[in-house]
GUBATOR-19831 format. One record per atom (N, C-alpha, C): residue number from 1; residue in three letters; chain; atom name; x, y, z. Coordinates in steps of 0.05 Angstrom, whole numbers, always signed. Example, Ala and Ser with C-alpha at 12.3 -4.5 7.8 and 13.67 -1.06 7.14 Angstrom:
<i: 1&aa: ALA&ch: A&at: N&east: +264&north: -114&up: +156> .
<i: 1&aa: ALA&ch: A&at: CA&east: +246&north: -90&up: +156> .
<i: 1&aa: ALA&ch: A&at: C&east: +264&north: -66&up: +156> .
<i: 2&aa: SER&ch: A&at: N&east: +257&north: -45&up: +142> .
<i: 2&aa: SER&ch: A&at: CA&east: +273&north: -21&up: +143> .
<i: 2&aa: SER&ch: A&at: C&east: +258&north: +1&up: +157> .
! end
This chain:
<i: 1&aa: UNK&ch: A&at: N&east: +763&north: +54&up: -28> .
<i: 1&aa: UNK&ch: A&at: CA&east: +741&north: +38&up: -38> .
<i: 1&aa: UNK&ch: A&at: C&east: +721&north: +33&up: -16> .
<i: 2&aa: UNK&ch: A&at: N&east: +695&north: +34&up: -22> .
<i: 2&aa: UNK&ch: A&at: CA&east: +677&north: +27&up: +0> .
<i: 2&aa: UNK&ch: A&at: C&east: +660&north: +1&up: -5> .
<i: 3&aa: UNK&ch: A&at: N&east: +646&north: -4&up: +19> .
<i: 3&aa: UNK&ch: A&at: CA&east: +633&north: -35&up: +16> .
<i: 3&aa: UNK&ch: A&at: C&east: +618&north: -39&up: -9> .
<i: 4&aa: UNK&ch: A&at: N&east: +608&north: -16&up: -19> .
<i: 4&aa: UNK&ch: A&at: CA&east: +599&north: -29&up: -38> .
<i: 4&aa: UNK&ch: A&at: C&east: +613&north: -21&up: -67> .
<i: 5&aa: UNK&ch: A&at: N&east: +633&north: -16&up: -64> .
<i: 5&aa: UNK&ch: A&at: CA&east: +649&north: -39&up: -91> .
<i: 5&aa: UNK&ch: A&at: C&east: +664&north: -59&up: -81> .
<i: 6&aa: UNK&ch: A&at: N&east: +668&north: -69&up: -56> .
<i: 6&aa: UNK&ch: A&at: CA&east: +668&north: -93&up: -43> .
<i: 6&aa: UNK&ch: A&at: C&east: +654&north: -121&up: -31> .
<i: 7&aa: UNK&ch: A&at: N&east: +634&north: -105&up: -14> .
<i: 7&aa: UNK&ch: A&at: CA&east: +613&north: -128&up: +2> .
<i: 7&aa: UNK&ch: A&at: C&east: +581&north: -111&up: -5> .
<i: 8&aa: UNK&ch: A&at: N&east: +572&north: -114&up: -17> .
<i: 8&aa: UNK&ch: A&at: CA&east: +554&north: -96&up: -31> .
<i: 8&aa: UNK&ch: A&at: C&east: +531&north: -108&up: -10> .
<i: 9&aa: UNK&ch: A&at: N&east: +526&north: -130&up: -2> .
<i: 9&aa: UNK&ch: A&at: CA&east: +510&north: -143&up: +30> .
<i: 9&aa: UNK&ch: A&at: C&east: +510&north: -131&up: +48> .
<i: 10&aa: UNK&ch: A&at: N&east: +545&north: -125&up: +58> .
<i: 10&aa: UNK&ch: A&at: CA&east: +553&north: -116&up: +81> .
<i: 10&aa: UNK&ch: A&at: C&east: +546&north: -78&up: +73> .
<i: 11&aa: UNK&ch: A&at: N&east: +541&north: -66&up: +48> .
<i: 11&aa: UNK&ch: A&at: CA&east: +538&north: -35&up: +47> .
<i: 11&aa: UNK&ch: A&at: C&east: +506&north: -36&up: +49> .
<i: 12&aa: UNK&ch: A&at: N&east: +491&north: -56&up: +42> .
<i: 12&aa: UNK&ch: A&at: CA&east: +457&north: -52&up: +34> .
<i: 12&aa: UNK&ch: A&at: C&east: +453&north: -59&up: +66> .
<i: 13&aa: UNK&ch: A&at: N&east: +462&north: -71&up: +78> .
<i: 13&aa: UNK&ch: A&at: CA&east: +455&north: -71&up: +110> .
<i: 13&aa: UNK&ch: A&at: C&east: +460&north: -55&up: +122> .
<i: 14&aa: UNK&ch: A&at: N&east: +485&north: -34&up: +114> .
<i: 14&aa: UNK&ch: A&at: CA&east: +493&north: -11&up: +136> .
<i: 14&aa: UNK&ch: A&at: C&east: +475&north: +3&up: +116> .
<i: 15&aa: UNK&ch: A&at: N&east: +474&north: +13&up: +108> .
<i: 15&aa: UNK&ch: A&at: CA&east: +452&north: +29&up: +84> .
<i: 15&aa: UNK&ch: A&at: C&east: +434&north: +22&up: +103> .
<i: 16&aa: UNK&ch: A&at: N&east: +413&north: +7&up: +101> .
<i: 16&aa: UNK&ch: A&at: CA&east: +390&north: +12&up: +106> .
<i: 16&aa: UNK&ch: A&at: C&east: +383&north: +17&up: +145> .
<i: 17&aa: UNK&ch: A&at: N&east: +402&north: -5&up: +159> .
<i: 17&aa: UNK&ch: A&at: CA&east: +399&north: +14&up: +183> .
<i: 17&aa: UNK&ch: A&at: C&east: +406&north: +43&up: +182> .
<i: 18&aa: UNK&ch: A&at: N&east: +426&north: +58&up: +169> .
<i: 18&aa: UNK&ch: A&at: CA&east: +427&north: +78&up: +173> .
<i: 18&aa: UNK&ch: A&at: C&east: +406&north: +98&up: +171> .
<i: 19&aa: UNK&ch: A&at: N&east: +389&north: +90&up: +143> .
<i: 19&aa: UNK&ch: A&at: CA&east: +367&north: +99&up: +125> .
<i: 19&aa: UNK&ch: A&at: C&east: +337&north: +94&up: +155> .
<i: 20&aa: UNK&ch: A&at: N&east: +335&north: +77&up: +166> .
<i: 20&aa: UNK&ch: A&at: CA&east: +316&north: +66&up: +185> .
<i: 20&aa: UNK&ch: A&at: C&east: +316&north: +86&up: +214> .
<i: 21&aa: UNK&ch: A&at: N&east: +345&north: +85&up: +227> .
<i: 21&aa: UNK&ch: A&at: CA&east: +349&north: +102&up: +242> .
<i: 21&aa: UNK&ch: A&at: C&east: +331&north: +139&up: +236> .
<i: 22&aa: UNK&ch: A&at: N&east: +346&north: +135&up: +210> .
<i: 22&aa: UNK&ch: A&at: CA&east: +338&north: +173&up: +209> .
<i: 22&aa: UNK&ch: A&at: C&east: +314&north: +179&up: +202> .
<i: 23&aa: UNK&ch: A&at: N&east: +302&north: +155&up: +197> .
<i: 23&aa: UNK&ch: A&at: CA&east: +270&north: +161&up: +194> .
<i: 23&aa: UNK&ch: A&at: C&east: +262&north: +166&up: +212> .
<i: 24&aa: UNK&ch: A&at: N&east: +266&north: +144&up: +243> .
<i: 24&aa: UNK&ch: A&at: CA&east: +258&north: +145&up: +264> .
<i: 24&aa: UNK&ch: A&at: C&east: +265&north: +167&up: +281> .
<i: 25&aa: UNK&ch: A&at: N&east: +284&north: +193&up: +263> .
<i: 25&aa: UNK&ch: A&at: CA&east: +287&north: +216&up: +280> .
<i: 25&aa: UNK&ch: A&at: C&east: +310&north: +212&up: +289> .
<i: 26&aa: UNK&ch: A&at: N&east: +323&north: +194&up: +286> .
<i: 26&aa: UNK&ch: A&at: CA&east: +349&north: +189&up: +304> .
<i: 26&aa: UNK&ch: A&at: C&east: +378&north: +205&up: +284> .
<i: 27&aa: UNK&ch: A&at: N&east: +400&north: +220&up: +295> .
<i: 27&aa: UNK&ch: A&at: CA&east: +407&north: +243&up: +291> .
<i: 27&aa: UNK&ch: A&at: C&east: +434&north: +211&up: +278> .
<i: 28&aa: UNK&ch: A&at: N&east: +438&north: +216&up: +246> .
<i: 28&aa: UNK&ch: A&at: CA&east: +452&north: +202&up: +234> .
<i: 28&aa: UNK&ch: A&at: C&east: +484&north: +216&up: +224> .
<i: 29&aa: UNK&ch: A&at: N&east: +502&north: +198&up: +224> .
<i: 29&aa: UNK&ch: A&at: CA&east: +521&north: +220&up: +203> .
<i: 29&aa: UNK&ch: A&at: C&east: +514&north: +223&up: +177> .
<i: 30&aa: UNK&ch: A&at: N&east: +506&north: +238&up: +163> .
<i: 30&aa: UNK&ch: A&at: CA&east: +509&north: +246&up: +137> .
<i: 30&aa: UNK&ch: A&at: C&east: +527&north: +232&up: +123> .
<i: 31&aa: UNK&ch: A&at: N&east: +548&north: +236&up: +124> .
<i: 31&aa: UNK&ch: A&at: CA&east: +574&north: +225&up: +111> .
<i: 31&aa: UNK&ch: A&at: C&east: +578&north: +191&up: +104> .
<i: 32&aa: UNK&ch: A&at: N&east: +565&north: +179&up: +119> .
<i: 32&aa: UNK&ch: A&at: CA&east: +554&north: +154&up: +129> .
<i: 32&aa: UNK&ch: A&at: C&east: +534&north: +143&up: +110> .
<i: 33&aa: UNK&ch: A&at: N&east: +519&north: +163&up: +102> .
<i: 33&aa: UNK&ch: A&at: CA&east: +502&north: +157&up: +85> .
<i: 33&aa: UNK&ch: A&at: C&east: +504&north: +158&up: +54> .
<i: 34&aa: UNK&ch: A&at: N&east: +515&north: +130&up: +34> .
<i: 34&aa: UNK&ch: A&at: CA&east: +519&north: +136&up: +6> .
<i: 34&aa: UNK&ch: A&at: C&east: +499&north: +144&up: -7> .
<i: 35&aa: UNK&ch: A&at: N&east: +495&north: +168&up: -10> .
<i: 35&aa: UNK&ch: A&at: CA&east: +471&north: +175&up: -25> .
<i: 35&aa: UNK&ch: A&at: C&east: +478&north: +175&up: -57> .
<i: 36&aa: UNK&ch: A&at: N&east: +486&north: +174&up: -69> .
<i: 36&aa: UNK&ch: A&at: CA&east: +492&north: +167&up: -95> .
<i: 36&aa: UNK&ch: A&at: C&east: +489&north: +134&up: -102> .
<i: 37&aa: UNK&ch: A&at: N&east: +504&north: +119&up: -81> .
<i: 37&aa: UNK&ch: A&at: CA&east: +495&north: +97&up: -89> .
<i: 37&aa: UNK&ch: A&at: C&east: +472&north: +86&up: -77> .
<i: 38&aa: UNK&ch: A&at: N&east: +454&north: +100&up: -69> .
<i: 38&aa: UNK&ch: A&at: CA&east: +426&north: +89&up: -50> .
<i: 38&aa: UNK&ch: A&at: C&east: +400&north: +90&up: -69> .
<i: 39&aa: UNK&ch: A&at: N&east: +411&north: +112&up: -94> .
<i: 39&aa: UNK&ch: A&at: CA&east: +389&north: +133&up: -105> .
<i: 39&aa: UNK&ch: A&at: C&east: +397&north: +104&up: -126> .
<i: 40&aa: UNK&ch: A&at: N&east: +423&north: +91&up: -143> .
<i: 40&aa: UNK&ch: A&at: CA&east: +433&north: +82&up: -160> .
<i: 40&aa: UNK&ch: A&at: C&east: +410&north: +52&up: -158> .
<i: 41&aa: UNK&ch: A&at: N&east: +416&north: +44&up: -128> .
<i: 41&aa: UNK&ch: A&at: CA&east: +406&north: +16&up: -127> .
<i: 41&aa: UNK&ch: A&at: C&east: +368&north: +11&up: -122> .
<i: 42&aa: UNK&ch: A&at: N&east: +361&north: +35&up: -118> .
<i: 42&aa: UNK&ch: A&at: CA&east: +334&north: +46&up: -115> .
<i: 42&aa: UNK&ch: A&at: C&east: +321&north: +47&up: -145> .
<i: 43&aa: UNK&ch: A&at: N&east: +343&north: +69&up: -158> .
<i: 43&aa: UNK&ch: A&at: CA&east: +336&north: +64&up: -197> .
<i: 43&aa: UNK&ch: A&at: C&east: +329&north: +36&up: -208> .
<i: 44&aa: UNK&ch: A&at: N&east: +358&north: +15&up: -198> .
<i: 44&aa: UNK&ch: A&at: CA&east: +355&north: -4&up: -212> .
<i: 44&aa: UNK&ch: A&at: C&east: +337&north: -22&up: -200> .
<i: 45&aa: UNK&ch: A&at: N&east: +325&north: -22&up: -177> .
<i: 45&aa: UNK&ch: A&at: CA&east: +312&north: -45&up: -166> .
<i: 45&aa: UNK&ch: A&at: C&east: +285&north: -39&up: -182> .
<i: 46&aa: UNK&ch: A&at: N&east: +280&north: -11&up: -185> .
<i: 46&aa: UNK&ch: A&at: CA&east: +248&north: -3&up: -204> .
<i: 46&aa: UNK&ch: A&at: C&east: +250&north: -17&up: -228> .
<i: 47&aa: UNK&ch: A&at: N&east: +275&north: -16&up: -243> .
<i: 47&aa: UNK&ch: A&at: CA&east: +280&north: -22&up: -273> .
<i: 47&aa: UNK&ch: A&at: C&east: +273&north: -57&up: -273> .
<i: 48&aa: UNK&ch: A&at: N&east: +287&north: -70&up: -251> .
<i: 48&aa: UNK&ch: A&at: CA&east: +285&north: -98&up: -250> .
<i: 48&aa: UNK&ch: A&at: C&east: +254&north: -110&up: -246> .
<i: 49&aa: UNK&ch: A&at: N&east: +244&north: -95&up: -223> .
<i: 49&aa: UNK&ch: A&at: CA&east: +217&north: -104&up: -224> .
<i: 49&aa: UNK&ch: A&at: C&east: +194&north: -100&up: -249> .
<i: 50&aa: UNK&ch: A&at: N&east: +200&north: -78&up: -260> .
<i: 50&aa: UNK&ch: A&at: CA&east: +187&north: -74&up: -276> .
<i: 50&aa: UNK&ch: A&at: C&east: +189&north: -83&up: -312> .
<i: 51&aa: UNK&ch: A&at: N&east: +221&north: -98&up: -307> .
<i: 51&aa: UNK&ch: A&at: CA&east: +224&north: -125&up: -333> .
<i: 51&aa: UNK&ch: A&at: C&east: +216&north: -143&up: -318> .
<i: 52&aa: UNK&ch: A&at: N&east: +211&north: -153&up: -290> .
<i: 52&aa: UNK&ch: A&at: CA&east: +200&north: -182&up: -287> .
<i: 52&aa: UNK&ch: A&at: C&east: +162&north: -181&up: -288> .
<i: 53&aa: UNK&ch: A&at: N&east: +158&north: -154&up: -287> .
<i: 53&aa: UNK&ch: A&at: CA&east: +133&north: -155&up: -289> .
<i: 53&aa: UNK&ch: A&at: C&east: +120&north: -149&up: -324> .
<i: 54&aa: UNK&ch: A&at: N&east: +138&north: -147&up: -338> .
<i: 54&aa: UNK&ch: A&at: CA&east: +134&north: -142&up: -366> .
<i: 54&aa: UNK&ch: A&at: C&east: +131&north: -175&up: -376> .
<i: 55&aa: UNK&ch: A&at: N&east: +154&north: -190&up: -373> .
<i: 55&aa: UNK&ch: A&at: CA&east: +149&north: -210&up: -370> .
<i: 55&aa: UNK&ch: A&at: C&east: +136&north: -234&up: -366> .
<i: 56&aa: UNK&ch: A&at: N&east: +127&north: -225&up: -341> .
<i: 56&aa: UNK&ch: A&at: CA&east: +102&north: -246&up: -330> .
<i: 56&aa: UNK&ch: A&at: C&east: +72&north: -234&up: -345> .
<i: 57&aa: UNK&ch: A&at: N&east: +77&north: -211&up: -354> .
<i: 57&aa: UNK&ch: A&at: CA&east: +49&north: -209&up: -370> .
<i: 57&aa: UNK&ch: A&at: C&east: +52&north: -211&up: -393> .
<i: 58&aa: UNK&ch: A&at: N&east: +69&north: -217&up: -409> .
<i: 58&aa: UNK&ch: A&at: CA&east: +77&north: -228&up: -432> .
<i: 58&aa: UNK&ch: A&at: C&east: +74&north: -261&up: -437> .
<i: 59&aa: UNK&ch: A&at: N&east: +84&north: -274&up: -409> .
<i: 59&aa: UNK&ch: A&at: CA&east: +82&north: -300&up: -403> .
<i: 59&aa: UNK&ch: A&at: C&east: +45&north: -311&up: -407> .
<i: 60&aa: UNK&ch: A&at: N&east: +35&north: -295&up: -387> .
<i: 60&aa: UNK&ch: A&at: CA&east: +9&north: -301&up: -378> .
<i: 60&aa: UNK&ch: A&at: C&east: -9&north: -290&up: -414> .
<i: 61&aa: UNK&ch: A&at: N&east: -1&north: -268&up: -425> .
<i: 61&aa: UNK&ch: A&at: CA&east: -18&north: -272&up: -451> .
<i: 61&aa: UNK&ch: A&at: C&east: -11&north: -291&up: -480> .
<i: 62&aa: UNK&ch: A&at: N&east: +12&north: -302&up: -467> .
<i: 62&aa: UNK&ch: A&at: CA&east: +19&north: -316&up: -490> .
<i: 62&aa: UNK&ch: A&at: C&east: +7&north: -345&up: -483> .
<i: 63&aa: UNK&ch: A&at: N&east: +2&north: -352&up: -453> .
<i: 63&aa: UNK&ch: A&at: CA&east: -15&north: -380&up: -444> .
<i: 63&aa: UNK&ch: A&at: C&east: -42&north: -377&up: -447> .
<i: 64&aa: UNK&ch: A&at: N&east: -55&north: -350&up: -450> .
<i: 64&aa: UNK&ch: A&at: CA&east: -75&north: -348&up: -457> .
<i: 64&aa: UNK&ch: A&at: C&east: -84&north: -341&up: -497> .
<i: 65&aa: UNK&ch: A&at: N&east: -59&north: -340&up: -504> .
<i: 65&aa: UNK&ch: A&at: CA&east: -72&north: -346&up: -534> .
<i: 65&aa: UNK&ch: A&at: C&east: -72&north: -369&up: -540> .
<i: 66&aa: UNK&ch: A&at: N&east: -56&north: -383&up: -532> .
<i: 66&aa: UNK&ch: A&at: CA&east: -51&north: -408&up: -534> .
<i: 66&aa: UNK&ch: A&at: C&east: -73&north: -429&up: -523> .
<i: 67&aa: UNK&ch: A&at: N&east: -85&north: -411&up: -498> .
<i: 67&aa: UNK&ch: A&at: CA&east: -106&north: -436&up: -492> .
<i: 67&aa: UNK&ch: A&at: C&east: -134&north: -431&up: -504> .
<i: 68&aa: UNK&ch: A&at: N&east: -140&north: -404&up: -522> .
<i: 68&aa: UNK&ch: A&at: CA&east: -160&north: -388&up: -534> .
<i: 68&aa: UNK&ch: A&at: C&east: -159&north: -414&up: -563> .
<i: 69&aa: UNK&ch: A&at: N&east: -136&north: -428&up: -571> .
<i: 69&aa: UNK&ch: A&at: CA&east: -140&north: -437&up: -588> .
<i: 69&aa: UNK&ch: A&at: C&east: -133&north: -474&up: -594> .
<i: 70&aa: UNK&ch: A&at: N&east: -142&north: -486&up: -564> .
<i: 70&aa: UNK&ch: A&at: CA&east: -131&north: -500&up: -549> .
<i: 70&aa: UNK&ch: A&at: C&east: -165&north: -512&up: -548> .
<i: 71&aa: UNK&ch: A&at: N&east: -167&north: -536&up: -538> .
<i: 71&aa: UNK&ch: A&at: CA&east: -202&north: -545&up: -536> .
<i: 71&aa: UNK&ch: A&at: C&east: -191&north: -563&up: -514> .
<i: 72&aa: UNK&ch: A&at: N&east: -208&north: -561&up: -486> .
<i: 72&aa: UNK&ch: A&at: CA&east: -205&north: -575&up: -448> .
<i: 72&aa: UNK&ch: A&at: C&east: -181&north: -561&up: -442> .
<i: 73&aa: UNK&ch: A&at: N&east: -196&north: -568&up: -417> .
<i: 73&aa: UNK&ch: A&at: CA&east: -181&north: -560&up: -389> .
<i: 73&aa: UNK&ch: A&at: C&east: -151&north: -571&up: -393> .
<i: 74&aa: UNK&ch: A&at: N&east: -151&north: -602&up: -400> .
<i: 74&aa: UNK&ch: A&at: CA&east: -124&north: -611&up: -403> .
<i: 74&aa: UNK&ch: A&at: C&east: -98&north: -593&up: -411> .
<i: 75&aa: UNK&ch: A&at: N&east: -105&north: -580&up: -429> .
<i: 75&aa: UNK&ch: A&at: CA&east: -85&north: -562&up: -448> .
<i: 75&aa: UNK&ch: A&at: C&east: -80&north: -545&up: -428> .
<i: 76&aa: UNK&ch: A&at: N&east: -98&north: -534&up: -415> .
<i: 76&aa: UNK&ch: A&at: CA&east: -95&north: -505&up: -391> .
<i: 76&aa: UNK&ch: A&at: C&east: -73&north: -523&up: -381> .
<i: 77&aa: UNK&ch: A&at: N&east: -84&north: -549&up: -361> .
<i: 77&aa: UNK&ch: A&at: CA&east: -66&north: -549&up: -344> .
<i: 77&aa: UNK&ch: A&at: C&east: -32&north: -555&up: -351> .
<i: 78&aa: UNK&ch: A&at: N&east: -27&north: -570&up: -381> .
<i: 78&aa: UNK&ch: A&at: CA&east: -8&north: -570&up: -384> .
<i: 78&aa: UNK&ch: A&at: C&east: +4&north: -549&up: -387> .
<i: 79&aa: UNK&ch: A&at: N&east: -4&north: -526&up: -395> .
<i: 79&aa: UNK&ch: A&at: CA&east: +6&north: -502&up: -403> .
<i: 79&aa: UNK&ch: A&at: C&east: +18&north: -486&up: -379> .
<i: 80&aa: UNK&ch: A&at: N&east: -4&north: -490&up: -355> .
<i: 80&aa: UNK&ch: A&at: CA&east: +5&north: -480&up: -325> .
<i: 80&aa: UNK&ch: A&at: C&east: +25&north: -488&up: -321> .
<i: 81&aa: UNK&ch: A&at: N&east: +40&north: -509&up: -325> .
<i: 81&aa: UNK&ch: A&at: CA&east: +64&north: -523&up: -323> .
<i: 81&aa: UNK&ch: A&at: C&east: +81&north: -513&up: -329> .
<i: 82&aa: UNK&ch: A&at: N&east: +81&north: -498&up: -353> .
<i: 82&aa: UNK&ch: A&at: CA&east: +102&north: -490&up: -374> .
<i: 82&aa: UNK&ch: A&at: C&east: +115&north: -470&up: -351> .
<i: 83&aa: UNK&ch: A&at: N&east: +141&north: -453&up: -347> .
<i: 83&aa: UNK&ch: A&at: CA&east: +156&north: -438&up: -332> .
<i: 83&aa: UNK&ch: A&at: C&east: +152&north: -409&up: -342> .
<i: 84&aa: UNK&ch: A&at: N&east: +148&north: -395&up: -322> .
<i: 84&aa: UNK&ch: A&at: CA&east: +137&north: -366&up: -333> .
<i: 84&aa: UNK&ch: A&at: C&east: +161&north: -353&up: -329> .
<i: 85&aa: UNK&ch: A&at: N&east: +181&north: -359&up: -314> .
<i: 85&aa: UNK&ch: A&at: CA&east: +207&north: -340&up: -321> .
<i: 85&aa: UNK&ch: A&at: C&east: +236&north: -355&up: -323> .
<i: 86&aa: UNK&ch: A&at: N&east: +253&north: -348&up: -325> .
<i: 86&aa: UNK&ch: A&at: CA&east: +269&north: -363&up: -330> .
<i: 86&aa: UNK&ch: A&at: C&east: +286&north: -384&up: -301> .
<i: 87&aa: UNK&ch: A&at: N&east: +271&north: -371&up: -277> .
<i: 87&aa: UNK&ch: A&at: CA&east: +279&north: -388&up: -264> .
<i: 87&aa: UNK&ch: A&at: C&east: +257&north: -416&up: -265> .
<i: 88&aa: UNK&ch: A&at: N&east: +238&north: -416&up: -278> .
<i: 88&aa: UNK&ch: A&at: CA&east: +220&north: -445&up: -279> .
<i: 88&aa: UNK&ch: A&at: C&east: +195&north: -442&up: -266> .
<i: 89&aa: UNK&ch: A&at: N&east: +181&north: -453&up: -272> .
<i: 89&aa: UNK&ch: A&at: CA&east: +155&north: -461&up: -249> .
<i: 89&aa: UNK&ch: A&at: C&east: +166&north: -461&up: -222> .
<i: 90&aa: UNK&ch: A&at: N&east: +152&north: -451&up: -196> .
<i: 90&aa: UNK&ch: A&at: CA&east: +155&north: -450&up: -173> .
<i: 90&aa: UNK&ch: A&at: C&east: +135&north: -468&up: -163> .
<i: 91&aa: UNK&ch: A&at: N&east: +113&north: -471&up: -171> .
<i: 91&aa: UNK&ch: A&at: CA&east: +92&north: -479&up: -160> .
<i: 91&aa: UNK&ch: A&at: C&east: +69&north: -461&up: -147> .
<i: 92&aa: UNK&ch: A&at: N&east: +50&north: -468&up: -129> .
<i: 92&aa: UNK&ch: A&at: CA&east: +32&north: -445&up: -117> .
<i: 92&aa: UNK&ch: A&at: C&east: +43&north: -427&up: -96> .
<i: 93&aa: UNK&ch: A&at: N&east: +44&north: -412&up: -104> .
<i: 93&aa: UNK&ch: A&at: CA&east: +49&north: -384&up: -80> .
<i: 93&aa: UNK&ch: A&at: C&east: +70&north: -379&up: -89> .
<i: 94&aa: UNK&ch: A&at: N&east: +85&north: -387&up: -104> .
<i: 94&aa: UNK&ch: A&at: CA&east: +120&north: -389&up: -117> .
<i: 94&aa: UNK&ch: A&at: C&east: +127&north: -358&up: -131> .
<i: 95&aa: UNK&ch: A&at: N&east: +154&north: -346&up: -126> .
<i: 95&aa: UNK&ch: A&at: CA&east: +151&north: -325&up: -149> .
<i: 95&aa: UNK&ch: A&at: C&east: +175&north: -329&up: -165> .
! end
């Protein structure tokens, strides 16, 4: 079994120095390198970003129909309030 069906932390850290080294030209083991699971966690990190960004533009047009039929600022700002993903409002600069 390897780290990452174990310490999946401890495999994405040797993973990526390994991956960093051989960019930089530096002569790596092959073997060393899970390329099946590198290509796997690479797939899913696209898949994830791209439901959190479906999301937040789903979020952001649904505060905008809502404030299209909404009269003052007040309503905006309560609405800014409202939590755009399921972890909640962050606040400014928050993701």
């Amino acid at each position: 079994m390897s780290d990452y069906d174990t310490d999946i932390l401890t495999w994405s850290e040797r993973q990526a120095e390994l991956l960093r080294r051989r960019a930089a030209g530096e002569l790596v083991n092959e073997a060393d390198l899970d390329w099946p699971n590198i290509a796997e966690e690479i797939e899913s990190l696209g898949k994830t970003v791209a439901r959190e960004l479906a999301g937040r533009v789903s979020a952001i047009l649904i505060h905008l129909i809502k404030l299209e039929g909404s009269h003052g600022v007040g309503c905006w700002y309560r609405l800014s309030r409202t939590p755009v993903t399921q972890g909640g409002y962050h606040g400014r600069g928050g993701v």
